[in-house]
TIDREN-869499 format. One record per residue: residue in one letter; x, y, z of N, C-alpha, C, O in turn. Coordinates in nm, 2 decimals, always signed. Each point is the difference from the previous one (the first is absolute). Layout:
N
["a" [X Y Z] [X Y Z] [X Y Z] [X Y Z]]
...
***
This chain:
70
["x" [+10.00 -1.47 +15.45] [-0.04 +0.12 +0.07] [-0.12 +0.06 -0.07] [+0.00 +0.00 -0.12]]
["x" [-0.15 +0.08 +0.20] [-0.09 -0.01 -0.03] [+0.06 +0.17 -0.02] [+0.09 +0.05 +0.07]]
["x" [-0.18 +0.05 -0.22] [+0.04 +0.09 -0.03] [-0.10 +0.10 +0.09] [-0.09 -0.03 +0.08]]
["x" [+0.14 +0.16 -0.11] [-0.05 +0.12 +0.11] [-0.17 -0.01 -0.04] [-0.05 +0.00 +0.11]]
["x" [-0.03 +0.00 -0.19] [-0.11 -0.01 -0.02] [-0.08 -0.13 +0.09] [-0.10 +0.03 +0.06]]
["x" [+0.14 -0.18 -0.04] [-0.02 -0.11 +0.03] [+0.02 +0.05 +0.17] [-0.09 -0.03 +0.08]]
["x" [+0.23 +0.10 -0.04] [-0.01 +0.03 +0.11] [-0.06 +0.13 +0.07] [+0.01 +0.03 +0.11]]
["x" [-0.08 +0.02 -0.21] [-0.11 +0.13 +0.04] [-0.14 -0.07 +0.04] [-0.06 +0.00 +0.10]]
["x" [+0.04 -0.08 -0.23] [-0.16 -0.09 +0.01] [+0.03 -0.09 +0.14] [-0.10 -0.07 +0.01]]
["x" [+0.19 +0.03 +0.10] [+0.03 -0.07 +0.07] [-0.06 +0.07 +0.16] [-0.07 -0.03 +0.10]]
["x" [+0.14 +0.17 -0.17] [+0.02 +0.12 +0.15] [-0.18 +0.06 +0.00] [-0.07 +0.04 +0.09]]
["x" [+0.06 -0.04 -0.22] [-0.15 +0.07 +0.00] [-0.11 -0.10 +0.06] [-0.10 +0.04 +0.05]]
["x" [+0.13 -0.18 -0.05] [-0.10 -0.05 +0.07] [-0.03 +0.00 +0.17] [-0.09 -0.01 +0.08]]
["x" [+0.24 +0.04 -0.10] [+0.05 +0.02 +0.14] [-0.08 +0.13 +0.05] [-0.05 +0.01 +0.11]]
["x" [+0.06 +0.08 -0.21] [-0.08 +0.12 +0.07] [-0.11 -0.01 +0.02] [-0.03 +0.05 +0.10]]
["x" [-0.08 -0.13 -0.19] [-0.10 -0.05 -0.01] [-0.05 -0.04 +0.14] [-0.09 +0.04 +0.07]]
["x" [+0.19 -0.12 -0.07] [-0.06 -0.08 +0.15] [+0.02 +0.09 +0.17] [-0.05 -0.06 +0.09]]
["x" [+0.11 +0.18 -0.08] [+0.08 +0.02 +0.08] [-0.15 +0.12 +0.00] [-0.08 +0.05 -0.08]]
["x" [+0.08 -0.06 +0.25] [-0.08 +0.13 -0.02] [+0.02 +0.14 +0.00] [+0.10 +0.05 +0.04]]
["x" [-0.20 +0.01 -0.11] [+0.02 +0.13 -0.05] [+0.05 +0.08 +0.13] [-0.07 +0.01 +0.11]]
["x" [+0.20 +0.06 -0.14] [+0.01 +0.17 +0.08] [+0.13 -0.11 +0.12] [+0.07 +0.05 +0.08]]
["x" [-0.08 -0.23 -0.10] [+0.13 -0.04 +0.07] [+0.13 +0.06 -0.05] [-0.01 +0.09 -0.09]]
["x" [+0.14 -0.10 +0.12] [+0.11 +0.00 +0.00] [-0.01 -0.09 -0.11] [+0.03 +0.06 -0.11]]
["x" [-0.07 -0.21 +0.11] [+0.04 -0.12 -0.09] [-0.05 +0.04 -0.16] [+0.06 -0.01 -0.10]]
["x" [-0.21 +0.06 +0.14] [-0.05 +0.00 -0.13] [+0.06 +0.18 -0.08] [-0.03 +0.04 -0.11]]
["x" [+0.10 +0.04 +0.21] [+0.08 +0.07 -0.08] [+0.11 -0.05 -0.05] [+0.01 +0.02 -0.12]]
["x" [+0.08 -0.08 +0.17] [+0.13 -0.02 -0.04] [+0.01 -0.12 -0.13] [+0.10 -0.02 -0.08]]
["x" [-0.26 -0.05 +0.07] [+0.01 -0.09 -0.11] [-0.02 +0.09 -0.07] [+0.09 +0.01 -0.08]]
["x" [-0.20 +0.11 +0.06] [-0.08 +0.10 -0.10] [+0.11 +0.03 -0.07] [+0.02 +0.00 -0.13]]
["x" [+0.13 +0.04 +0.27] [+0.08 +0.08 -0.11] [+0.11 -0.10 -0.09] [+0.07 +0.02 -0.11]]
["x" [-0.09 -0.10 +0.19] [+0.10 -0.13 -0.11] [-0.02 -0.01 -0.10] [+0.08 +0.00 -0.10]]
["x" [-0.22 -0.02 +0.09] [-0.06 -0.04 -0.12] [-0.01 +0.10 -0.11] [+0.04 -0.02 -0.12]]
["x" [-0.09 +0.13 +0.17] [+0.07 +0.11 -0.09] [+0.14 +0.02 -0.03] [+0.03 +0.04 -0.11]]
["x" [+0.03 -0.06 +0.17] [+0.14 +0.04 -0.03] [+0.06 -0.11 -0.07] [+0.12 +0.03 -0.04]]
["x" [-0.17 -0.16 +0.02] [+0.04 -0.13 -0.09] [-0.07 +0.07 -0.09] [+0.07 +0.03 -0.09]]
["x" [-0.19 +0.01 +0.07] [-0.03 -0.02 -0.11] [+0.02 +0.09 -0.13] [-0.04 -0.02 -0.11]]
["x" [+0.12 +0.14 +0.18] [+0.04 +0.15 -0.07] [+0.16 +0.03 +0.01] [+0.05 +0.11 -0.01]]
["x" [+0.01 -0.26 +0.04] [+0.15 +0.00 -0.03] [+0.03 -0.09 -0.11] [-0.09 -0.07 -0.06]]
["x" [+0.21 +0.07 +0.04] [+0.08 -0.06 -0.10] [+0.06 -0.14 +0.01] [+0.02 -0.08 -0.08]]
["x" [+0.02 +0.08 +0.24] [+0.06 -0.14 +0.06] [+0.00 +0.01 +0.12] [-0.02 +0.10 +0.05]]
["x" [+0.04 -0.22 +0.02] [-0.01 -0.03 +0.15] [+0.13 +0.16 +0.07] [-0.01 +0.08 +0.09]]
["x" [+0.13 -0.08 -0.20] [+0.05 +0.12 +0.09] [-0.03 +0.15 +0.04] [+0.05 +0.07 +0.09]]
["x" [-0.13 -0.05 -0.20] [-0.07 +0.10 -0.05] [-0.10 +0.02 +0.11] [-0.02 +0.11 +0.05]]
["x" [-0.03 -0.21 -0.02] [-0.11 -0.04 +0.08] [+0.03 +0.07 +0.13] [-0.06 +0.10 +0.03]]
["x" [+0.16 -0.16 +0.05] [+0.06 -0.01 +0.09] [+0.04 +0.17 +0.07] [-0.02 +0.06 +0.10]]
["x" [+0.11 -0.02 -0.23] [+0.03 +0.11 +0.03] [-0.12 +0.10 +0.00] [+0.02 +0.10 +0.08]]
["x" [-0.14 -0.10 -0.16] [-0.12 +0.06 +0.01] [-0.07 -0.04 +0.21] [-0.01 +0.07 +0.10]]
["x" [-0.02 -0.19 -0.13] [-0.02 +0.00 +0.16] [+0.08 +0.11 +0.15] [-0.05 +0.06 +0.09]]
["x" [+0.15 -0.08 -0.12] [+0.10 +0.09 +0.08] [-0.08 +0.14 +0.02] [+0.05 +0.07 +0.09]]
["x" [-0.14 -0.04 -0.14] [-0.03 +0.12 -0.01] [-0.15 +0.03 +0.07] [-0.04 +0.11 +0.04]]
["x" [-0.01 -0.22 -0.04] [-0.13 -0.02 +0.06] [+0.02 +0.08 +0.15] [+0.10 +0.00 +0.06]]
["x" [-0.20 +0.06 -0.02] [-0.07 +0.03 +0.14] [-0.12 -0.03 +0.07] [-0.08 -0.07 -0.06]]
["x" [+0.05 +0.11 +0.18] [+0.10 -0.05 +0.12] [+0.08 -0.09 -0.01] [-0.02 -0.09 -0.08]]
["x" [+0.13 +0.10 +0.17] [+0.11 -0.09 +0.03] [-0.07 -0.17 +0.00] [+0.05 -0.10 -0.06]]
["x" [-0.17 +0.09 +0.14] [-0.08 -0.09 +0.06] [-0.03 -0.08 -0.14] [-0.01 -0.12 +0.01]]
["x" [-0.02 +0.20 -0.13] [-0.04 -0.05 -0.12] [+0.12 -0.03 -0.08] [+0.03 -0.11 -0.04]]
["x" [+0.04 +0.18 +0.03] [+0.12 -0.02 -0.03] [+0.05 -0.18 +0.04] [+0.01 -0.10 -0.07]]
["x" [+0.00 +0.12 +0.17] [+0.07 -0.11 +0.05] [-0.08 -0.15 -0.04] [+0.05 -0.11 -0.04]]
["x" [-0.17 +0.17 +0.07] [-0.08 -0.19 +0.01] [-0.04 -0.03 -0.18] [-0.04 -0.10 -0.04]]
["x" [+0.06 +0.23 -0.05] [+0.00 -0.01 -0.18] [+0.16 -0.09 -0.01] [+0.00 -0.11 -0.04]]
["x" [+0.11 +0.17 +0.08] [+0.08 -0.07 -0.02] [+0.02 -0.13 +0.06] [+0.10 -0.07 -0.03]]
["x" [-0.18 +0.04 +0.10] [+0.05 -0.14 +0.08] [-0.08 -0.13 -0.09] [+0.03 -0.11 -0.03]]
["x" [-0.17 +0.22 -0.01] [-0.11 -0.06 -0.11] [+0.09 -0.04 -0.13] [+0.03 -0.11 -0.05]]
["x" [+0.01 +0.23 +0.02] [+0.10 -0.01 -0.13] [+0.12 -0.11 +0.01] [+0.01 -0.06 -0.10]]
["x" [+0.06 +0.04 +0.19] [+0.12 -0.15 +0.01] [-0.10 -0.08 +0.03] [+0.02 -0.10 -0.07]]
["x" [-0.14 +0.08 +0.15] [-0.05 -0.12 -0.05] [-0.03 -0.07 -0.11] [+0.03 -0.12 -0.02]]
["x" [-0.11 +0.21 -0.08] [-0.04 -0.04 -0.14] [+0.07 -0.02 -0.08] [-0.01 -0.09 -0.09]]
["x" [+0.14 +0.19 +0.11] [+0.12 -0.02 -0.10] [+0.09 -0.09 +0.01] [+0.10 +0.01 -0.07]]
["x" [-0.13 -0.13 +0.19] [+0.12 -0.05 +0.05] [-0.04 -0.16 -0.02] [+0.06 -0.10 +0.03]]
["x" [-0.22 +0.11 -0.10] [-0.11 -0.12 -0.04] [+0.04 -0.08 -0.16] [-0.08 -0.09 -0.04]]
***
């Protein structure tokens, strides 16, 4: 299993690529921060839950079981 840092540098390219002010390229922005300013994938997870809009919320966590499920 790839650690929360490995899976930040993963989400951030993702943001990279996603265009600016999309849904996609927020919900990677906030993954990637939030891998990279936690402790562990559950840490992680429960930090996501928190995210807004709903809209971002949802497609960060869907981002998030993708990478973490790699």
């Amino acid at each position: 299993m790839r650690d929360n840092l490995d899976l930040a540098a993963s989400a951030q390219e993702l943001a990279d690529a996603a265009p600016t002010g999309s849904i996609d390229h927020a919900a990677a922005s906030s993954v990637a921060i939030t891998l990279a300013t936690t402790r562990d994938i559950d840490d992680a997870r429960k930090t996501l839950q928190g995210v807004s809009p709903e809209e971002v919320k949802r497609a960060a966590l869907a981002l998030f079981d993708r990478l973490s499920a790699q």
